[in-house]
N, C-alpha and C positions, 0 to 999 in steps of 0.2 A: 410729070404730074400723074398720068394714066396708070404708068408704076407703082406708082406711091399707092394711090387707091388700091390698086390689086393685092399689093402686098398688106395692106389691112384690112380688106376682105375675108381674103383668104389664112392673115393670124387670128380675126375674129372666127372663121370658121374649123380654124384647128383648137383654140382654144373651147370652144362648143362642144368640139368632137371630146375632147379631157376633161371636159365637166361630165359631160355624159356618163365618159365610161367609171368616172370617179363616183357619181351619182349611183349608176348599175353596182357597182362593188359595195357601195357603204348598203343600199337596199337588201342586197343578197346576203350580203357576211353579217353587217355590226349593225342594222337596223335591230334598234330593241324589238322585242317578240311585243303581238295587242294584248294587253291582259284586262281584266274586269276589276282594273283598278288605278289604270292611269290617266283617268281623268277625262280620256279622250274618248271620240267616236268613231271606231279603225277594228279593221277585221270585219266579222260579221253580225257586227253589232248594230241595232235600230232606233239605239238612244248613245248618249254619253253612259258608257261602262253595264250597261244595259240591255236584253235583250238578243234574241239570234244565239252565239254560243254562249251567251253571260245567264247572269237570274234578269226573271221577267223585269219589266219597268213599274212594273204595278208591284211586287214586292220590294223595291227599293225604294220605295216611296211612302213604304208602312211608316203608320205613327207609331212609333216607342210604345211601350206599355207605360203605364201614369199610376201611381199612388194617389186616389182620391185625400186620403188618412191613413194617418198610421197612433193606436190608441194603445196604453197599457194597463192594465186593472191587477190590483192585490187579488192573487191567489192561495190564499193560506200563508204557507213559506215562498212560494213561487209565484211569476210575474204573469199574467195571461196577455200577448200579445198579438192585435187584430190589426192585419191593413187589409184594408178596402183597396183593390185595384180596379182599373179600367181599360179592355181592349178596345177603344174605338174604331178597330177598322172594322165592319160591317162584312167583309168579301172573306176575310181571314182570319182565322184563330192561329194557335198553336199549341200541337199537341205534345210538346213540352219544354221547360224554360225554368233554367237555376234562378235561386233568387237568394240572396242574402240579408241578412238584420243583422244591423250594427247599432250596440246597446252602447250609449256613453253614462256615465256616469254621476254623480250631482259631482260640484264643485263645492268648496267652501260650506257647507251645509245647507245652500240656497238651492230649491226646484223649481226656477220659476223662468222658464224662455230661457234663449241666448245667456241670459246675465250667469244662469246654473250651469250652462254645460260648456264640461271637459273636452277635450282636444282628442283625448285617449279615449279607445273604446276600449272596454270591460268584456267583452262576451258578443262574439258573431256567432251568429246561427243560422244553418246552410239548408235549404231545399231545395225540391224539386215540383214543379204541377205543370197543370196545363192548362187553354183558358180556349174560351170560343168566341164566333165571331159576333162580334161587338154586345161582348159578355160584360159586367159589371159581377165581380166574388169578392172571397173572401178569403186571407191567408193566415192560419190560427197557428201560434206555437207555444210552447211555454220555457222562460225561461227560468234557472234555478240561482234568483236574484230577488232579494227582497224590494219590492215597486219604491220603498220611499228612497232607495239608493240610486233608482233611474232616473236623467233629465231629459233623455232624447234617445229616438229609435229613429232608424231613417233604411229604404232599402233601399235595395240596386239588384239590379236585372242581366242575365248574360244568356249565352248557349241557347237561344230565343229560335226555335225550329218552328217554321210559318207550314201551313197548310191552309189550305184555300176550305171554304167553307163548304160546298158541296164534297168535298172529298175528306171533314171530320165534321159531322152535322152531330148540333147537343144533343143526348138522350131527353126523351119526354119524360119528368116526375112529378108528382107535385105533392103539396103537403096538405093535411086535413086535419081537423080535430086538435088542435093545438090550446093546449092549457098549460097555465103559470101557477103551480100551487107551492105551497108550504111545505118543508120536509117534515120526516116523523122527527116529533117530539120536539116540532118548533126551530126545530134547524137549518137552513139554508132554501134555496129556491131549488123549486126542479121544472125543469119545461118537459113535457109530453107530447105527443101526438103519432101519426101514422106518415109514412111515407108509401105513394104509390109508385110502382114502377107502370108506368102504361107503353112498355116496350115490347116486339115481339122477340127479343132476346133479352138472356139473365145478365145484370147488372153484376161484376165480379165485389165493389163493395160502394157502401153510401157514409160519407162523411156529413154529418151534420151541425150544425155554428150556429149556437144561439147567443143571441144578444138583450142585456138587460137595460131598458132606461127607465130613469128616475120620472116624475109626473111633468115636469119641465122636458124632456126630451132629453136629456143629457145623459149618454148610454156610461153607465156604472159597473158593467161587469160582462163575462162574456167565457164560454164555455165550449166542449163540446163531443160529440159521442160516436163511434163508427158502427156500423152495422154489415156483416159481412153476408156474402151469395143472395141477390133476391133475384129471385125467378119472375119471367117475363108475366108481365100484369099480374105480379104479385104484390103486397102492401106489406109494408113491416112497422111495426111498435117499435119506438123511440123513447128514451128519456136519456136530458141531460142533467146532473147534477151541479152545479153551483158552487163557490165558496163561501161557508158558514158565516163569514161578515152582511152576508147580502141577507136581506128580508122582504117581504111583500109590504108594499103603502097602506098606513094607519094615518087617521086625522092626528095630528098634533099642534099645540097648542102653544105658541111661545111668541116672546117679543120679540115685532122683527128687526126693530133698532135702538137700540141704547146709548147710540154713541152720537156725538155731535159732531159732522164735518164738519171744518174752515176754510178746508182751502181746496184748489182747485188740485188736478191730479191727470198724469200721462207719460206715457214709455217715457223709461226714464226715472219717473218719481223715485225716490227713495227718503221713508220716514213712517212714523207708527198710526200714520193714516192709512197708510198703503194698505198696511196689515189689518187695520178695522175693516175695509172697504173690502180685503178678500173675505176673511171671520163674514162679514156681511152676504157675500156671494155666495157662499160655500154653505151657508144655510138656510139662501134660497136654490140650493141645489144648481146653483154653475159653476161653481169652482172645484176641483177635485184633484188640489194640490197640498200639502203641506205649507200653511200660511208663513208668509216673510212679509219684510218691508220694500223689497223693491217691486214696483210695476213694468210688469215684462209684457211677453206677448201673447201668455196666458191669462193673466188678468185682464188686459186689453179685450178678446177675446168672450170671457165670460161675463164681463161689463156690455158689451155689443150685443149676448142674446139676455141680458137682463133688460138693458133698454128697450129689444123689440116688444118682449114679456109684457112691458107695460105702459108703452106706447110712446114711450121718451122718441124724439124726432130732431135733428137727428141721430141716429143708430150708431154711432161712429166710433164707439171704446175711448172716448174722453169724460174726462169727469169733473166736468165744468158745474156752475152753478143750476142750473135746471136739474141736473139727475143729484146733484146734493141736495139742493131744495129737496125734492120729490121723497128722498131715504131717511132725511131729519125730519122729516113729517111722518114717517110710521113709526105711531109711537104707542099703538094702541095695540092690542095682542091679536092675532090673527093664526089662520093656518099656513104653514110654512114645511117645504117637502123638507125629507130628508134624504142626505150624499147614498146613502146606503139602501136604500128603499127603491126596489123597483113597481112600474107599475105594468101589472097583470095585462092590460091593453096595450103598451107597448114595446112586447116583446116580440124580435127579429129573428127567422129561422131563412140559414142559406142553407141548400144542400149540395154536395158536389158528388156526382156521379161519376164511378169509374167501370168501363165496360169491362 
């Protein structure tokens, strides 16, 4: 019996010994090498894949860059395209990052939401910029696409090089003196004003993005001009010109409904109410599409800030009996903006400064 014990001791401690030495071989030879990307916390790392020889933990934890909006307005023959982005990390910018626009197409001759757009994109267009820390801009381009052929712009983001905010801090500019007039001979809009540089070095150029909206807030158009070398607390003159559709706000006088709903209406609808109810939108200055019969998520949309407009509760983009009531009741003539009419007060100027 005292044998037996021994002898399984002593094969429990040979076979320990050939784990071991089995263990030391796979370690040394065929242990996969730690990398900053397998998921694990190994090497001289201070987080999972994180940290020590990786990227910091604090830049793997960055929030993505965000398309607040993305808007397209008739530019003569060509399309003017504005997205609003947003860097919310506060600690870090980055001083530069590809970005793409991808233009889809209408479908079937409808522009209106989902229901309009194509599968296929028509036209990508590629840049380059940079953004700071916890910046809100602007990304302007033009494409050589007539707007009523557009149903959908959407972007994407790559090649995103982070830099910590103390080590790419935004130049100080600011703008002054800013007016919304008329062009000669009654032609299009122009924005003006001065740009300061209040830096102790020359700015190499200043990109400036002005934006039109109609007396409702619903921005109509959108422009923009570059100004090259301004010297350190120097100030430079600006104007951007506009496309000749656009005009400054006139009282005008027209009936704001002629048409009698029936029936109730919502994502989805499709009928020659639809189409009344945009015609109705689009000349109180929310709509700024090409009128159909179906309700998508644009109509939706511009139904939600027509209710706010006038107190309809709740605000929700259906078009139930309270906001038909409300629109078959104006039947008297009143002032009513127009799609094309900017108002002088409020116009938006972003500027991006390049060192």
């Amino acid at each position: 019996m005292n044998r037996l014990i021994k002898q399984i001791i002593y094969g429990a401690g040979y076979l320990a010994f050939l784990a071991l030495i089995v263990f030391a071989i796979y370690y040394i030879w065929f242990r996969p090498a730690a990398t900053c990307s397998d998921n694990k916390q190994n090497g001289s790392e201070t987080g999972i894949d994180c940290g020590g020889s990786c990227p910091s933990c604090e830049l793997k934890s960055l929030v993505a860059l965000d398309a607040n909006w993305i808007k397209y307005f008739p530019a003569d023959s060509q399309t003017a395209i504005v997205a609003k982005i947003n860097n919310a990390n506060l600690r870090w910018g980055a001083n530069s990052f590809s970005y793409a626009l991808d233009i889809y197409p209408v479908r079937n001759g409808i522009s209106n939401g989902v229901y309009g757009t194509s599968t296929a994109k028509i036209q990508t267009i590629t840049g380059s910029s940079f953004i700071y820390s916890g910046e809100i801009k602007y990304l302007f381009a033009l494409a050589e696409i007539d707007a009523t052929n557009i149903s959908d712009v959407k972007i994407s983001f790559s090649n995103i090089n982070w830099k910590q905010g103390t080590d790419f801090p935004k130049p100080d500019i600011q703008t002054r003196g800013i007016e919304t007039t008329t062009g000669q001979d009654d032609s299009g809009v122009i924005v003006s004003g001065f740009v300061a540089n209040n830096n102790a070095f020359d700015l190499s150029k200043l990109v400036i993005i002005g934006l039109l909206s109609n007396s409702n807030g619903l921005q109509i158009s959108a422009s923009k001009t570059e100004l090259e070398n301004t010297s350190a607390f120097g100030a430079r003159q600006f104007k951007i010109n506009f496309p000749k559709n656009i005009s400054l706000t006139t009282s005008q006088i027209q009936t704001a409904s002629s048409y009698n709903f029936t029936r109730d209406l919502t994502i989805g609808s499709k009928s020659a109410d639809v189409k009344k109810l945009q015609e109705f939108l689009k000349s109180q200055g929310f709509f700024d599409r090409e009128t159909t019969d179906y309700f998508g998520a644009i109509t939706k949309n511009a139904l939600i800030q027509f209710q706010k407009k006038v107190g309809i509760s709740p605000a929700s983009g259906y078009f139930g009996s309270k906001t038909r009531n409300y629109i078959n009741s104006l039947k008297t003539e009143s002032p009513t903006p127009n799609l094309g009419q900017a108002d002088p007060n409020k116009t938006e100027i972003y500027v991006e400064a390049f060192r």
